[in-house]
N, CA, C and O atoms as a Tripos MOL2 file, in Angstrom:
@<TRIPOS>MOLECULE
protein
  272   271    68     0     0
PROTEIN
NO_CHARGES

@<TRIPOS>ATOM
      1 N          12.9690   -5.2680   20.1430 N.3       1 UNK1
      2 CA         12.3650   -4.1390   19.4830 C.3       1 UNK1
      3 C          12.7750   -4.0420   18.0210 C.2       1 UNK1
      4 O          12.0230   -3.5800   17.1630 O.2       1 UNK1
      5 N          14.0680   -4.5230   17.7590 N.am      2 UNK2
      6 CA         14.6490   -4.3060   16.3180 C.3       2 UNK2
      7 C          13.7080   -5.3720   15.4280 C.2       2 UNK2
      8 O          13.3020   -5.1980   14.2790 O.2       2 UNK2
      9 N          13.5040   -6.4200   16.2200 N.am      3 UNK3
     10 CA         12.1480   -7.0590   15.0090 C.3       3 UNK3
     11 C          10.6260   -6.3770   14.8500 C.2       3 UNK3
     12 O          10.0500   -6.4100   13.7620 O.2       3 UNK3
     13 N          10.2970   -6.0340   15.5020 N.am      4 UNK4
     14 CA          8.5900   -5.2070   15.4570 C.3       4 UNK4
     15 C           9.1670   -3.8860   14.4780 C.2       4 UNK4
     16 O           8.5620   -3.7400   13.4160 O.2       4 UNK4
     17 N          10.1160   -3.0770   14.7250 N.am      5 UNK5
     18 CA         10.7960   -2.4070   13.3940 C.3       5 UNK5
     19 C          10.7520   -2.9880   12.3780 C.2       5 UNK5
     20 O           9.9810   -2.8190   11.4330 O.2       5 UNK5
     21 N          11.6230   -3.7510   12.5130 N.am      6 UNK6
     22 CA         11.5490   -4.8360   11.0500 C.3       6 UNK6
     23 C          10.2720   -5.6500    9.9540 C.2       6 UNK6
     24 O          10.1910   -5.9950    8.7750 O.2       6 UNK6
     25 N           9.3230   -5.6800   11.3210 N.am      7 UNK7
     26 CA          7.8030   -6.2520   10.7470 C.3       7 UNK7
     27 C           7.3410   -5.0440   10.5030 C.2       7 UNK7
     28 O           6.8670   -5.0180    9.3670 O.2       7 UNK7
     29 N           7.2260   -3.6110   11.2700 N.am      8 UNK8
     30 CA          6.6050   -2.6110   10.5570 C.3       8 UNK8
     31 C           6.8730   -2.2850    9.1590 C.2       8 UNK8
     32 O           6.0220   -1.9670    8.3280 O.2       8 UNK8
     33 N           7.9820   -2.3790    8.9960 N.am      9 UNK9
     34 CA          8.7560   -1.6310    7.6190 C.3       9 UNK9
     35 C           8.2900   -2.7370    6.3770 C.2       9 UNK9
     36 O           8.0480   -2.4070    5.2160 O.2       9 UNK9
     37 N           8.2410   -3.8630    6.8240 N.am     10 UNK10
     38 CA          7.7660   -4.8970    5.5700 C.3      10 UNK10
     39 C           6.5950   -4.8730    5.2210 C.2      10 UNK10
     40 O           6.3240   -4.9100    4.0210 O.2      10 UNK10
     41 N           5.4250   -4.7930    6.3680 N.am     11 UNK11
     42 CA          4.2560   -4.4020    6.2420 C.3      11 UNK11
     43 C           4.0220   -2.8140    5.8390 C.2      11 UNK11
     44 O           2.8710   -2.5800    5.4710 O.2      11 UNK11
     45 N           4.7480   -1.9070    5.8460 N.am     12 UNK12
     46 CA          4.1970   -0.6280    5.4880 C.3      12 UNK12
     47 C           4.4840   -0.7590    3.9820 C.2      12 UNK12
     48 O           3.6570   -0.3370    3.1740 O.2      12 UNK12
     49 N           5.9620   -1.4960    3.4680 N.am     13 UNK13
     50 CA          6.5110   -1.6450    2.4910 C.3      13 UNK13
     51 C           4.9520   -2.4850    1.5200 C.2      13 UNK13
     52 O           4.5040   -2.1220    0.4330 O.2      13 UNK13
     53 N           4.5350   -3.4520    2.2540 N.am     14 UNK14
     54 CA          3.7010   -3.8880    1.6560 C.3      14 UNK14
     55 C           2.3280   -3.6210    0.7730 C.2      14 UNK14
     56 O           1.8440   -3.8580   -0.3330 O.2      14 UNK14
     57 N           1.9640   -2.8040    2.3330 N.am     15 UNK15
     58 CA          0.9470   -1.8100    2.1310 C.3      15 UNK15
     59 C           0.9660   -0.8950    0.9270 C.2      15 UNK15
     60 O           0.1980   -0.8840   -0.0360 O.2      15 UNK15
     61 N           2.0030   -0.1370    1.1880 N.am     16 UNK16
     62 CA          2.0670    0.5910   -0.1260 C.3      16 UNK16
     63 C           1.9240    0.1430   -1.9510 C.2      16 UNK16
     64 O           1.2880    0.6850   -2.8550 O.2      16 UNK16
     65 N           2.8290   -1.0750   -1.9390 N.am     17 UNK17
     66 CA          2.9150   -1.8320   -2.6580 C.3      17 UNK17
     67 C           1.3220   -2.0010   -3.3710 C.2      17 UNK17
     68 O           0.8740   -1.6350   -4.4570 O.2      17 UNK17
     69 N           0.6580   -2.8100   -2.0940 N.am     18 UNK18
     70 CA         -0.8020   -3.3680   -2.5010 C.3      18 UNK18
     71 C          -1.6840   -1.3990   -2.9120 C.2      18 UNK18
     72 O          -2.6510   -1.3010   -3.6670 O.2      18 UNK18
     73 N          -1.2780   -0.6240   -2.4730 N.am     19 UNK19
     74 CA         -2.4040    0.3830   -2.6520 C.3      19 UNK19
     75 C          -2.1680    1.0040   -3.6080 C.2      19 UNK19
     76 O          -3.0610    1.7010   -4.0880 O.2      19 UNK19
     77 N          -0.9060    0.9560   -4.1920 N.am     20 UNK20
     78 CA         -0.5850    1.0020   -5.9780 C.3      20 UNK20
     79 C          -1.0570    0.4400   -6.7890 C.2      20 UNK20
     80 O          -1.6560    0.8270   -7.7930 O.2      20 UNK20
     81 N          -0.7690   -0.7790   -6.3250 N.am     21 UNK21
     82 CA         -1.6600   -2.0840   -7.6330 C.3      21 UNK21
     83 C          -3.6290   -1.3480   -7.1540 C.2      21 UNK21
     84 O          -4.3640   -1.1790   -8.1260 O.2      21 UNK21
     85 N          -4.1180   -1.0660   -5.9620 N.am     22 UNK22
     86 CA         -5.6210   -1.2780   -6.3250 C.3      22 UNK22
     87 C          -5.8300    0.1870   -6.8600 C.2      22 UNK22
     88 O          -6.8220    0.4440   -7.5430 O.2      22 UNK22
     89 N          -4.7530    1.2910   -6.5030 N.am     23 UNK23
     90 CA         -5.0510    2.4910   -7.4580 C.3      23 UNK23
     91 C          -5.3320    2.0440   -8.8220 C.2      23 UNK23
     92 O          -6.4790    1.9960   -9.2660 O.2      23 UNK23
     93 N          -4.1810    1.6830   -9.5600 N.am     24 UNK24
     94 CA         -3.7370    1.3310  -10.9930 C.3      24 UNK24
     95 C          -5.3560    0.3060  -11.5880 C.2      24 UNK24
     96 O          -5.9280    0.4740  -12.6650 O.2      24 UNK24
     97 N          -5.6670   -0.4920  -10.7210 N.am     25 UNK25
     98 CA         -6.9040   -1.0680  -10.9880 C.3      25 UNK25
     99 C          -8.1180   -0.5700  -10.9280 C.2      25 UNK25
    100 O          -9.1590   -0.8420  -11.5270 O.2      25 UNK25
    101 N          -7.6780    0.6370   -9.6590 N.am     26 UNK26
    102 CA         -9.3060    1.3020   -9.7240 C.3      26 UNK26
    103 C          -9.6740    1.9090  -10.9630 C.2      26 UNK26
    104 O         -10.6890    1.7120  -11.6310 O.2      26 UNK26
    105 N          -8.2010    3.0790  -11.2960 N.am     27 UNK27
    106 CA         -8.2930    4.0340  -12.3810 C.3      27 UNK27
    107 C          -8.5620    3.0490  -14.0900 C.2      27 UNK27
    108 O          -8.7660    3.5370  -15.2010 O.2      27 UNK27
    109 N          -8.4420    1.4060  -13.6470 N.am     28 UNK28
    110 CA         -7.9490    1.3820  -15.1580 C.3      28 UNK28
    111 C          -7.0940    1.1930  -15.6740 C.2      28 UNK28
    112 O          -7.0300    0.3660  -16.5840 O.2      28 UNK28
    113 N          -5.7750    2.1630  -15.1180 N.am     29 UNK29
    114 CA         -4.3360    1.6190  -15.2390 C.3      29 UNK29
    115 C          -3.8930    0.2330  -15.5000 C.2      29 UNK29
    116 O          -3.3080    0.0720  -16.5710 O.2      29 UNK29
    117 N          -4.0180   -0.5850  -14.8980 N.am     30 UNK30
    118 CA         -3.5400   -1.7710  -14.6950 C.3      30 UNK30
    119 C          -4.5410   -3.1650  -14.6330 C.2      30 UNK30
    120 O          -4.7960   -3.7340  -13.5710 O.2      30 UNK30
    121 N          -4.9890   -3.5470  -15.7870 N.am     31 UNK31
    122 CA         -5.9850   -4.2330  -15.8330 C.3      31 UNK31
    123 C          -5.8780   -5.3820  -15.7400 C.2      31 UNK31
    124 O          -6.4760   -6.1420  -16.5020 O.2      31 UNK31
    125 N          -4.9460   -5.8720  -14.6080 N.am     32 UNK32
    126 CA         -4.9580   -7.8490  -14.8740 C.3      32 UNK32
    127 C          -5.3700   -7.7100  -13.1430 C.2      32 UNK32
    128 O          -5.0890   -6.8760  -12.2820 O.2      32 UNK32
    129 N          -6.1190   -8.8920  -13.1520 N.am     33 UNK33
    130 CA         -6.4310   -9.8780  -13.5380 C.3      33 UNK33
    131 C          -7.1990   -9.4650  -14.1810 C.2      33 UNK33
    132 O          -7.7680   -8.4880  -13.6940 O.2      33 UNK33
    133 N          -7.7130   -9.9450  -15.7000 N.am     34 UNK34
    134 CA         -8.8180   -9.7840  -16.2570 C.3      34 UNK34
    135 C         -10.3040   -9.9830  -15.5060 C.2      34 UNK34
    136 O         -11.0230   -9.0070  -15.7210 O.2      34 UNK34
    137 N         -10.8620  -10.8930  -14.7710 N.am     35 UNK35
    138 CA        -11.6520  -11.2900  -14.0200 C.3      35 UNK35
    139 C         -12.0380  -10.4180  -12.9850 C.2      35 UNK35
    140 O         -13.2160  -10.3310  -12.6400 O.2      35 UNK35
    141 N         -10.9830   -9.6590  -12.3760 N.am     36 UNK36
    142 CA        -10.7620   -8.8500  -11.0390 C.3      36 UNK36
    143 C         -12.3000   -8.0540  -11.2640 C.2      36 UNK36
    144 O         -12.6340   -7.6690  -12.3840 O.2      36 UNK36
    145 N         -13.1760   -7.8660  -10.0530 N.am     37 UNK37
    146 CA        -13.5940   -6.9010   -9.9960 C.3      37 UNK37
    147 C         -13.6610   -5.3550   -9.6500 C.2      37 UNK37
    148 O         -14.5590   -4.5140   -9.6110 O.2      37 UNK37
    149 N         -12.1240   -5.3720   -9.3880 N.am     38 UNK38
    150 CA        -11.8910   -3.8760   -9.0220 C.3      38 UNK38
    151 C         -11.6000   -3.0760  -10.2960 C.2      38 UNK38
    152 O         -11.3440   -1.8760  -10.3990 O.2      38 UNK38
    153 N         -11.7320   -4.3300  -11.5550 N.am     39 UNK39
    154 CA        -11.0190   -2.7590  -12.5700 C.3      39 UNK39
    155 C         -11.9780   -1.8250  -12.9360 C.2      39 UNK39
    156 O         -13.1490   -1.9890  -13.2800 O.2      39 UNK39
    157 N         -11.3350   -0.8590  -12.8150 N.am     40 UNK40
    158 CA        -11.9140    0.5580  -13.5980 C.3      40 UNK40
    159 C         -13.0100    1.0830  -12.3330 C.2      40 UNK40
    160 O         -14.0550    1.4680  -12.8570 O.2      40 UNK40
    161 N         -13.0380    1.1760  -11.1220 N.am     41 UNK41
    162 CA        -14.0030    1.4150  -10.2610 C.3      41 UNK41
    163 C         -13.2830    2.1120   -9.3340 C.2      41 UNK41
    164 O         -12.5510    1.4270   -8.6190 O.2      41 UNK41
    165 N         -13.2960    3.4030   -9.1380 N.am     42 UNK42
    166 CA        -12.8020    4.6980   -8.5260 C.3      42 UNK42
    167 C         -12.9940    4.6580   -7.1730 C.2      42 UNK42
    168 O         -12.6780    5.5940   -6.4390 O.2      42 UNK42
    169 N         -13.4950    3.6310   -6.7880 N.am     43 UNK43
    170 CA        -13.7490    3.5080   -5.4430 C.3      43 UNK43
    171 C         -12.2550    2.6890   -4.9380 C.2      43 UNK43
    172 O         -11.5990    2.7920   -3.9010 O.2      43 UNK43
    173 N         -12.1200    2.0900   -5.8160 N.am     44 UNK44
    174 CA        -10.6600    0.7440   -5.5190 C.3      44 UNK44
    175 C          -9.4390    1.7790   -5.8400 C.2      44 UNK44
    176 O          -8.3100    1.2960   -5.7430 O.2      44 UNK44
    177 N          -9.5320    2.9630   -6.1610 N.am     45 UNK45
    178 CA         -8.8900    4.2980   -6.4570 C.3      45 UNK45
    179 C          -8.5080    4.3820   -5.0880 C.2      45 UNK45
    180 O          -7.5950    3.8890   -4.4260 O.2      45 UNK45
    181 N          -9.5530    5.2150   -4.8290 N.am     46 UNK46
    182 CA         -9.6500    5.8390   -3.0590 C.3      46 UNK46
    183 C          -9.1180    4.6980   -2.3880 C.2      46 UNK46
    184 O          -8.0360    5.1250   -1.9850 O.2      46 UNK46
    185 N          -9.2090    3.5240   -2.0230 N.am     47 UNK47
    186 CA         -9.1710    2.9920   -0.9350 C.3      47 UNK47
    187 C          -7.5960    2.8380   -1.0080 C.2      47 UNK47
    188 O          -6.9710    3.2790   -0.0440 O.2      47 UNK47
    189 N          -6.7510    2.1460   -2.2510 N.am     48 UNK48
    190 CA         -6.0180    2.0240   -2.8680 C.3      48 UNK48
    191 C          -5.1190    3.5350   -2.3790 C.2      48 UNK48
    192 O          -4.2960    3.3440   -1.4840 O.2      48 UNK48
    193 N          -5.1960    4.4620   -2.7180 N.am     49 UNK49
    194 CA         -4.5790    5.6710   -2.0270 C.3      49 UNK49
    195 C          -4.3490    5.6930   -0.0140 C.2      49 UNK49
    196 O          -3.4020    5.8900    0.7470 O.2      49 UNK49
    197 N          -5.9370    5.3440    0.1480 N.am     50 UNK50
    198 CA         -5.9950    5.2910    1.8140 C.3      50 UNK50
    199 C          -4.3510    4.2520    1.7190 C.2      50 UNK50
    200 O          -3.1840    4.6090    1.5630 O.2      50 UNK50
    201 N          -4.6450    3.6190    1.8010 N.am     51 UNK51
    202 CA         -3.9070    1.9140    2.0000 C.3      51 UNK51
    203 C          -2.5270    2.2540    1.4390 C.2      51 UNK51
    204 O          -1.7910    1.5190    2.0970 O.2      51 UNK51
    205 N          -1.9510    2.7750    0.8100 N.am     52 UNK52
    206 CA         -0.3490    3.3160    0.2610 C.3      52 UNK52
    207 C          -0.2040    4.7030    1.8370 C.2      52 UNK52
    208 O           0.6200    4.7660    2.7500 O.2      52 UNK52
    209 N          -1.3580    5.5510    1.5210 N.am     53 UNK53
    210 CA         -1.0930    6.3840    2.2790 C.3      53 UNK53
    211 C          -0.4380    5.4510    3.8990 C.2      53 UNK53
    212 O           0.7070    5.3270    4.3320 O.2      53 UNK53
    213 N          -1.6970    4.9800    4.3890 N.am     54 UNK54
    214 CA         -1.0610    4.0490    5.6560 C.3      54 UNK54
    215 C           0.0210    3.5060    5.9030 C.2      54 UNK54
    216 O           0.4360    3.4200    7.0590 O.2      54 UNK54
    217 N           0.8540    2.9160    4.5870 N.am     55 UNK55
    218 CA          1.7700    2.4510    4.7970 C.3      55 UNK55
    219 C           2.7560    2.9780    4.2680 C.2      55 UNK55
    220 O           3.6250    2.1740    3.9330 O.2      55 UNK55
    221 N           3.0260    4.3950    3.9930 N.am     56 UNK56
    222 CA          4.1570    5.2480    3.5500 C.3      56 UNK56
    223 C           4.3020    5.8900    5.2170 C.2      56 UNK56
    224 O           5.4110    6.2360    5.6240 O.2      56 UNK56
    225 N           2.7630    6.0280    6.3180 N.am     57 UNK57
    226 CA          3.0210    6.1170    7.8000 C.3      57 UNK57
    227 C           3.6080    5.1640    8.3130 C.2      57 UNK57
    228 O           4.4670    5.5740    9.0930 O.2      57 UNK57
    229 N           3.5540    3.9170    8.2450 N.am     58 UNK58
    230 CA          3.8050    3.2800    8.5980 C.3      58 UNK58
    231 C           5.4160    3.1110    8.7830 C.2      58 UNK58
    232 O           6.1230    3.0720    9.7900 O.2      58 UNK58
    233 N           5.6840    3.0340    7.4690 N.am     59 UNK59
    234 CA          7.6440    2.9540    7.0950 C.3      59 UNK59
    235 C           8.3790    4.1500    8.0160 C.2      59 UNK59
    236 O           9.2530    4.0810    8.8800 O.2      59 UNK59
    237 N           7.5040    5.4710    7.3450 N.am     60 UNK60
    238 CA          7.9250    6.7280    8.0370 C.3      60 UNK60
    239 C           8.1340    6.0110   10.0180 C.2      60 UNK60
    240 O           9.2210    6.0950   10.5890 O.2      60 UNK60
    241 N           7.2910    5.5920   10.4780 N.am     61 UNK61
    242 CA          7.4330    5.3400   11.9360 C.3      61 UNK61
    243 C           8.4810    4.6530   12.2620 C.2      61 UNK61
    244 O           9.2220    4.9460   13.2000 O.2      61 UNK61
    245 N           8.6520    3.4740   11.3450 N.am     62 UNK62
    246 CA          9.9840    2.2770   11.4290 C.3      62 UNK62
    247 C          10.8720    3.2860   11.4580 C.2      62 UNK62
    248 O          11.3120    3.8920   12.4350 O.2      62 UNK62
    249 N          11.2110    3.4860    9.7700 N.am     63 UNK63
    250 CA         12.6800    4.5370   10.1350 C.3      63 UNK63
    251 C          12.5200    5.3280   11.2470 C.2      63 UNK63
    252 O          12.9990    4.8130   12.2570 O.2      63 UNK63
    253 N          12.1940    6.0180   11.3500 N.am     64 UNK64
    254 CA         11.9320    7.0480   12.1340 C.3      64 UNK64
    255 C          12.6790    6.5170   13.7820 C.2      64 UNK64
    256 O          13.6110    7.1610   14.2640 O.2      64 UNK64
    257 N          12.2310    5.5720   14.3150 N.am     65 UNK65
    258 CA         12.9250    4.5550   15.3350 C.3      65 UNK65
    259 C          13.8620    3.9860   15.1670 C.2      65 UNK65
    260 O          14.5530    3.6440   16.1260 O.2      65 UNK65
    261 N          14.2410    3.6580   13.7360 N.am     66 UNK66
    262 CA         15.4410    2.8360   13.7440 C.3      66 UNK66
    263 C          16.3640    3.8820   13.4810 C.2      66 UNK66
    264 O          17.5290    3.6430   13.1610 O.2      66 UNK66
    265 N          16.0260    4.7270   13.5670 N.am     67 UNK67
    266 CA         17.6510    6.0640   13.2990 C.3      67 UNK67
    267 C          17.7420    6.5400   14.9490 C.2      67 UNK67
    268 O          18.7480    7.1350   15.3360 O.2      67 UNK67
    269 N          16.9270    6.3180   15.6280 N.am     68 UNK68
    270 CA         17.1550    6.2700   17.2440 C.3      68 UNK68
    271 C          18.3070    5.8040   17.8940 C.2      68 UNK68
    272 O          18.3690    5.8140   19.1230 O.2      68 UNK68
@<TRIPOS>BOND
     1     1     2 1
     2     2     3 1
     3     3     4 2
     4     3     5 am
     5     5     6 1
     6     6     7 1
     7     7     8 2
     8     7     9 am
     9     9    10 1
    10    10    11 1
    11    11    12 2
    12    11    13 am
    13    13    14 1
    14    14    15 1
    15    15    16 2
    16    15    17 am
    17    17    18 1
    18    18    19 1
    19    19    20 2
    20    19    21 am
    21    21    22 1
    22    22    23 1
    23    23    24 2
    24    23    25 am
    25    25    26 1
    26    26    27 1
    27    27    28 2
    28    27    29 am
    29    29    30 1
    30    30    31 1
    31    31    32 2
    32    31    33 am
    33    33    34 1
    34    34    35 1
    35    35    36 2
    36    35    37 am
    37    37    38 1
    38    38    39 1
    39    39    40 2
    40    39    41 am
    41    41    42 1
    42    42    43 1
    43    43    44 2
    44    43    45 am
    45    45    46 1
    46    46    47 1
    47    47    48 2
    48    47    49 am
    49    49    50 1
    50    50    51 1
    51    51    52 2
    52    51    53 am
    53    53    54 1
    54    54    55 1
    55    55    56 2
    56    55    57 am
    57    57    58 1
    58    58    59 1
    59    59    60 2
    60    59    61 am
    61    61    62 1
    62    62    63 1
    63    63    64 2
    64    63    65 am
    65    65    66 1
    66    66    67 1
    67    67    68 2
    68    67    69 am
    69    69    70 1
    70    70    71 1
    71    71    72 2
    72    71    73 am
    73    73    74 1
    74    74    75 1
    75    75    76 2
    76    75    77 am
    77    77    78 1
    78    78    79 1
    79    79    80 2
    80    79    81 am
    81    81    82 1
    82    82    83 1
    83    83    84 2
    84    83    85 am
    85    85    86 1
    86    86    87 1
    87    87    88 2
    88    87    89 am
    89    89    90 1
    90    90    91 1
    91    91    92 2
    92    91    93 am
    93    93    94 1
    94    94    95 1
    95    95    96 2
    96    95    97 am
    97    97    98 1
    98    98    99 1
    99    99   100 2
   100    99   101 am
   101   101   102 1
   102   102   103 1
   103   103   104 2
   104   103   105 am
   105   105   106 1
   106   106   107 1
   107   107   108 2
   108   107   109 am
   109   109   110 1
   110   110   111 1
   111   111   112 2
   112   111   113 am
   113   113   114 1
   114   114   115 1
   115   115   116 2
   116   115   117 am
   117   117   118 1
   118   118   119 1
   119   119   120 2
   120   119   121 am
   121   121   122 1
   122   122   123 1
   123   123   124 2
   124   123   125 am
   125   125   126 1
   126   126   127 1
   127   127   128 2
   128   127   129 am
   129   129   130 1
   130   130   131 1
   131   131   132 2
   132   131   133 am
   133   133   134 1
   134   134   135 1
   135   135   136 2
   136   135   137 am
   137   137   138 1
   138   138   139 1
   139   139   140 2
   140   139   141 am
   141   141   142 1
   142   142   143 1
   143   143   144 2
   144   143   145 am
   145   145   146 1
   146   146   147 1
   147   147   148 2
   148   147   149 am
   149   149   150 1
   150   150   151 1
   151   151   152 2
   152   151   153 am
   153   153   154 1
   154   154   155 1
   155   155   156 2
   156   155   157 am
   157   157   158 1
   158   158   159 1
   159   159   160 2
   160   159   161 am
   161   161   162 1
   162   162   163 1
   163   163   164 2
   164   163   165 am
   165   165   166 1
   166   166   167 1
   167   167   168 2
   168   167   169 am
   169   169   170 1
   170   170   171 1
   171   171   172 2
   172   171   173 am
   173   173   174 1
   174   174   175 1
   175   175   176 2
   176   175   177 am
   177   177   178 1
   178   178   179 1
   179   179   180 2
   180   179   181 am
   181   181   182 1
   182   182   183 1
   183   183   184 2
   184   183   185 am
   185   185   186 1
   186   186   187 1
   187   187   188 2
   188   187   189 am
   189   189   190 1
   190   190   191 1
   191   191   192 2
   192   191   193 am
   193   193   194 1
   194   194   195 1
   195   195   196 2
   196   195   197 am
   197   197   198 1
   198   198   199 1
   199   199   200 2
   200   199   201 am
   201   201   202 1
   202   202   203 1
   203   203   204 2
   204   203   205 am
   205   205   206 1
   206   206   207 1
   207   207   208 2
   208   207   209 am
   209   209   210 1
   210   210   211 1
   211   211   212 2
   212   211   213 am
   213   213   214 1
   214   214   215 1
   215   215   216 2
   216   215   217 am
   217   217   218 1
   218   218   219 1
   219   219   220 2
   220   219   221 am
   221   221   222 1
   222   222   223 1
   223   223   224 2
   224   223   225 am
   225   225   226 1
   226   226   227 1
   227   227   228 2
   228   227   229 am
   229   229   230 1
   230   230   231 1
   231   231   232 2
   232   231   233 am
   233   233   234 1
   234   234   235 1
   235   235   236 2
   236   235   237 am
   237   237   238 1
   238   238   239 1
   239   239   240 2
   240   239   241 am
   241   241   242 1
   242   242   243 1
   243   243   244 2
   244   243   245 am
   245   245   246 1
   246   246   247 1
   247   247   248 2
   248   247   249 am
   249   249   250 1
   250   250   251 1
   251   251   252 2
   252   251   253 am
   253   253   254 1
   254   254   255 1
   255   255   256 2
   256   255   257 am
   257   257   258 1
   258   258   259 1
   259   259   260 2
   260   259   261 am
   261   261   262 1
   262   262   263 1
   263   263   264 2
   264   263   265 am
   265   265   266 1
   266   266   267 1
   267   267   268 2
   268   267   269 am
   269   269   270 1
   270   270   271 1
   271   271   272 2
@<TRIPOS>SUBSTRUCTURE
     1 UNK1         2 RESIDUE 1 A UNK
     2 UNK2         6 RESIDUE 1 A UNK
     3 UNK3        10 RESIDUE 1 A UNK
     4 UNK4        14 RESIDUE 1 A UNK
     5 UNK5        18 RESIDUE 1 A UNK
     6 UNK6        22 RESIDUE 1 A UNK
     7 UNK7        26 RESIDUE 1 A UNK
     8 UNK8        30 RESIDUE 1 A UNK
     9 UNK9        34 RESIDUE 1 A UNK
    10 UNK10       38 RESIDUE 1 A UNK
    11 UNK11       42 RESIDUE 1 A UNK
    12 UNK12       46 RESIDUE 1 A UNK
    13 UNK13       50 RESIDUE 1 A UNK
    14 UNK14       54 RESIDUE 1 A UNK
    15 UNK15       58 RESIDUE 1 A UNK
    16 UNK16       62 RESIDUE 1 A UNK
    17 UNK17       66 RESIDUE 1 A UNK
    18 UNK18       70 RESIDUE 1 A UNK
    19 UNK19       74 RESIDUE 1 A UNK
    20 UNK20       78 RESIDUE 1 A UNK
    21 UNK21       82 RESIDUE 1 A UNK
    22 UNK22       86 RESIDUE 1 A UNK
    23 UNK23       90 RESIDUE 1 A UNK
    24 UNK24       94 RESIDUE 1 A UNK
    25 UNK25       98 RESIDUE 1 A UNK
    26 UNK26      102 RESIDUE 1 A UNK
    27 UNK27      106 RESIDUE 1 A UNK
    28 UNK28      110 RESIDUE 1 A UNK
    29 UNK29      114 RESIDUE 1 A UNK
    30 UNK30      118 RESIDUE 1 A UNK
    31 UNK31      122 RESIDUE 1 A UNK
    32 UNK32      126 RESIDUE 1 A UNK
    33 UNK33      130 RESIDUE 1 A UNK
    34 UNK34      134 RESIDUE 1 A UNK
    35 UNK35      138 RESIDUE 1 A UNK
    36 UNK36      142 RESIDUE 1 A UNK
    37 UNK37      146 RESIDUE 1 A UNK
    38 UNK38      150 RESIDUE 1 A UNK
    39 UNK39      154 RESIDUE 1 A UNK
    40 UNK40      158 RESIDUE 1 A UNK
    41 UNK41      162 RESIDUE 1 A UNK
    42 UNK42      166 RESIDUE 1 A UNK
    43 UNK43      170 RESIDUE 1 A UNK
    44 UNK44      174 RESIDUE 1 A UNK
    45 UNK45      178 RESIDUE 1 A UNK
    46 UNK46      182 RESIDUE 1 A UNK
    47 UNK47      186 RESIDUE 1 A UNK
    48 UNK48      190 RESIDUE 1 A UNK
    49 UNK49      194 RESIDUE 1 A UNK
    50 UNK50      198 RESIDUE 1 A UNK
    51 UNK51      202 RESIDUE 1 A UNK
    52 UNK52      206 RESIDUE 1 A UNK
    53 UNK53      210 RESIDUE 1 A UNK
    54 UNK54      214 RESIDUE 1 A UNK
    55 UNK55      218 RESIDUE 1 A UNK
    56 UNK56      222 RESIDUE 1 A UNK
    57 UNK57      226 RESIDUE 1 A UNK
    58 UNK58      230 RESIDUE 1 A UNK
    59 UNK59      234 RESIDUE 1 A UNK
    60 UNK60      238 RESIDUE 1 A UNK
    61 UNK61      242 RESIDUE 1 A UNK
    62 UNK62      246 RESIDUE 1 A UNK
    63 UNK63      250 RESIDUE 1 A UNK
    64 UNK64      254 RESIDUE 1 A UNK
    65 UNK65      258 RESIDUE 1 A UNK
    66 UNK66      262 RESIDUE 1 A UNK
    67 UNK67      266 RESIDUE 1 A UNK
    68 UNK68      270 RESIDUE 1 A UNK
């Protein structure tokens, strides 16, 4: 069980990670790759929020078990 903890928390860690970078790209913020088609498109905003949101649940669940 202490590894499926361990894979949650990297993947939520991840998640979050990735839904920062497609915020920062949706809004504009963060414009590399130059090429990317997500910059500046408010939609890669939203999803980008969904997708951090998921995986700030996600971590929350790991810890949450591993203080068990």
């Amino acid at each position: 069980m202490q590894f499926l903890r361990f894979v949650m928390l990297v993947l939520g860690v991840f998640a979050i990670a990735m839904g920062l970078l497609w915020m920062g790209q949706g809004t504009g913020l963060v414009m590399w790759p130059a090429s990317s088609f997500m910059l500046a498109d408010r939609t890669w905003a939203v999803n980008g929020a969904v997708l951090a949101l998921v995986g700030g649940i996600v971590v929350w669940l790991a810890r949450k078990r591993i203080s068990r």
